[in-house]
C-alpha positions in Angstrom: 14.0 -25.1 -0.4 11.5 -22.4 -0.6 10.7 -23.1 3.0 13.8 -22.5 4.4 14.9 -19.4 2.0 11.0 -18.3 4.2 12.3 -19.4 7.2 15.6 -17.7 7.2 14.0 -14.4 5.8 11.9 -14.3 9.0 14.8 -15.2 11.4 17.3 -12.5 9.5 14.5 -9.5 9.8 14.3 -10.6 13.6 18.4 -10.5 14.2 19.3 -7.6 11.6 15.7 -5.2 11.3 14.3 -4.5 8.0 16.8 -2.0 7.3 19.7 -4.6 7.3 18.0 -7.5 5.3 20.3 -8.7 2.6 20.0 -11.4 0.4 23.1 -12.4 1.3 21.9 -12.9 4.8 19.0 -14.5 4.1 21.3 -16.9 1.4 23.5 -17.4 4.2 20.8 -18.5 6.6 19.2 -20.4 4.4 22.4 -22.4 2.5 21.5 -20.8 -0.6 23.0 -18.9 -3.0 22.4 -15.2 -3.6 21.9 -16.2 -7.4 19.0 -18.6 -6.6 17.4 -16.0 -4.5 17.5 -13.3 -7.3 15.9 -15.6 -10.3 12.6 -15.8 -8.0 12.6 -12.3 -5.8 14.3 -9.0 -6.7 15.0 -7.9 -3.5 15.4 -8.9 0.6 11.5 -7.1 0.8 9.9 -9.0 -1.5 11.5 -12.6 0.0 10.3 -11.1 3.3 6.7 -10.5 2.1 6.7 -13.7 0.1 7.5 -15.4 3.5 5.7 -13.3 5.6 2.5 -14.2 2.9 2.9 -18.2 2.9 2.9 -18.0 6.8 0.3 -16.0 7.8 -3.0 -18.3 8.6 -6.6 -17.4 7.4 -9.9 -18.0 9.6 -12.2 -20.3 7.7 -15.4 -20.1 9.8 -17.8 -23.0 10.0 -19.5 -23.3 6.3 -23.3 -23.8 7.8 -22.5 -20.2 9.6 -23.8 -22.0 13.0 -21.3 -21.3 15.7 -20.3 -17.8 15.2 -19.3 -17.8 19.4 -17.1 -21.0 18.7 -16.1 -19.3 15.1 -14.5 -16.1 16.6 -12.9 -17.6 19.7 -11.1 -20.1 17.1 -9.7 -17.0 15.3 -8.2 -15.6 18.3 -6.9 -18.4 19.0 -5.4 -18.5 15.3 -4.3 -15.2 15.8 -2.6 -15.9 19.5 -1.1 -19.1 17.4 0.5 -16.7 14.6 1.4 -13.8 16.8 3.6 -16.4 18.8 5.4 -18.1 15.9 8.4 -16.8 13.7 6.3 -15.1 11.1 4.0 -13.3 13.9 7.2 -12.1 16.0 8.8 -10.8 12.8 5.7 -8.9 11.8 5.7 -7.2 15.4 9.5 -6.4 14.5 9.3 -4.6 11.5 5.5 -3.0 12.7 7.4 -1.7 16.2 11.0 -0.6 13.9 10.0 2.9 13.0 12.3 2.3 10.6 10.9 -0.9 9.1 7.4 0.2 9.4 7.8 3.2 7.3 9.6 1.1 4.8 7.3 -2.2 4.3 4.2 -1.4 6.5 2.5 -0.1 3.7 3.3 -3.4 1.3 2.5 -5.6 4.1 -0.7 -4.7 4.7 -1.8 -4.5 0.7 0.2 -7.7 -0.1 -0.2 -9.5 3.3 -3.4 -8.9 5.0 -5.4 -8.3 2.7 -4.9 -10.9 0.5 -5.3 -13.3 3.4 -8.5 -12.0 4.7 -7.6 -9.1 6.7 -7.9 -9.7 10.6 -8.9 -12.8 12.1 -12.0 -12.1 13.2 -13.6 -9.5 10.5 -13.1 -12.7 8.3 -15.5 -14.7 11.1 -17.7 -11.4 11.5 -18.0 -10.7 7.4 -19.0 -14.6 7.2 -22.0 -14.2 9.2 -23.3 -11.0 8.4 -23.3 -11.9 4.4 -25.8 -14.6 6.4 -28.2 -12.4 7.7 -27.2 -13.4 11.5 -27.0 -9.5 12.1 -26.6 -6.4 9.9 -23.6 -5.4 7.6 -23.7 -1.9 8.8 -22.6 -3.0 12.3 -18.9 -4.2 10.8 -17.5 -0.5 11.2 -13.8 -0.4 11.5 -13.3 -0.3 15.2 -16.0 -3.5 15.6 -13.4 -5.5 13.4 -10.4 -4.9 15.2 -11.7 -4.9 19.3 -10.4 -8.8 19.6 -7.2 -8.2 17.6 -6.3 -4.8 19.8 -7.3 -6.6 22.6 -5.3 -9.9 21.8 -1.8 -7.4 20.9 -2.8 -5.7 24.4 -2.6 -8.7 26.2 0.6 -9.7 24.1 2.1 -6.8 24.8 1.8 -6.5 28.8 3.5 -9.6 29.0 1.1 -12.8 28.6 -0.1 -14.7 26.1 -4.4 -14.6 26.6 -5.8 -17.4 27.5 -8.5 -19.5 25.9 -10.9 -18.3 29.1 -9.5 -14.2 27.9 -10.3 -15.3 24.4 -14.1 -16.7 25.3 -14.3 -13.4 27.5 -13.1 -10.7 24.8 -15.7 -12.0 22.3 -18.1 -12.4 24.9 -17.8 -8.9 26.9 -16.4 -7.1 23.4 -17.3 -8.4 20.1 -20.7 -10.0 20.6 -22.1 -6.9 22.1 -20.3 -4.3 19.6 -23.1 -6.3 16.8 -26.1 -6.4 19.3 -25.7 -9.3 20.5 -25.7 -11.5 23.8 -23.1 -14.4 24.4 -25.9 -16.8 25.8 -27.8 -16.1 22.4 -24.9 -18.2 20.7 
């Protein structure tokens, strides 16, 4: 049940915006009854962010820290992955509602994000430098978000990137933002 209350939270903030979530809608989506939705959440938000939580993947790079090339193209491709599916279109909803942003952006990224590991491939990035594979002090905050801005960039013109775009943004961005070559991978 809690699946489908998730599921019909994420389709109702993509038809109605942020501003117009109800728990009646999302009881209506979901076959539920606005009573069952208010003993667990107190409000349309917090269903949203629960939902929005449970969906969103986190990067679990390789445990020997031995394929950090392989590592970060996999978390663009879990990102491409979750930017594409219900929870991932709703997020670019509510982020692109000026409305919705100022309302949950906030929440999302404290009770979202963060508690899932942040972006994709800082996860990947934090994994190998706690490793000693190259300093700390190069993880500034524009290193950590290069493949995610450039992923949403190629989202947003139009196309979905392609495992080749993937290979060639950690390649010809993230790689060389810590020092280091492609071919030393």
């Amino acid at each position: 049940m809690t699946n489908a209350i998730h599921a019909a939270a994420l389709e109702e903030v993509l038809e109605v915006g942020v501003g117009r979530l109800t728990m009646e809608g999302i009881g209506r989506r979901a076959a539920t009854a606005r009573t069952t939705l208010y003993r667990r959440w107190s409000d349309p938000i917090e269903v949203l962010l629960d939902a929005l939580y449970h969906a969103h993947p986190v990067e679990e790079p390789t445990p020997g820290a031995d394929d950090l090339r392989g590592d970060l193209i996999r978390s663009l491709q879990l990102m491409r992955a979750w930017m594409l599916s219900p929870a991932g279109r709703a997020v670019a909803a509510i982020l692109t509602d000026p409305l919705g942003a100022a309302q949950i952006s906030e929440a999302l990224f404290e009770n979202v994000f963060a508690r899932r590991g942040g972006t994709f491939t800082s996860t990947v990035l934090q994994h190998y430098a706690d490793r000693g594979h190259f300093s700390a002090t190069l993880l500034t905050p524009v290193v950590a978000d290069i493949g995610e801005a450039l992923v949403t960039k190629r989202l947003l013109d139009g196309t979905p990137p392609s495992d080749a775009d993937l290979a060639d943004i950690v390649d010809q961005a993230i790689l060389p933002a810590i020092g280091l070559a492609a071919h030393h991978m």
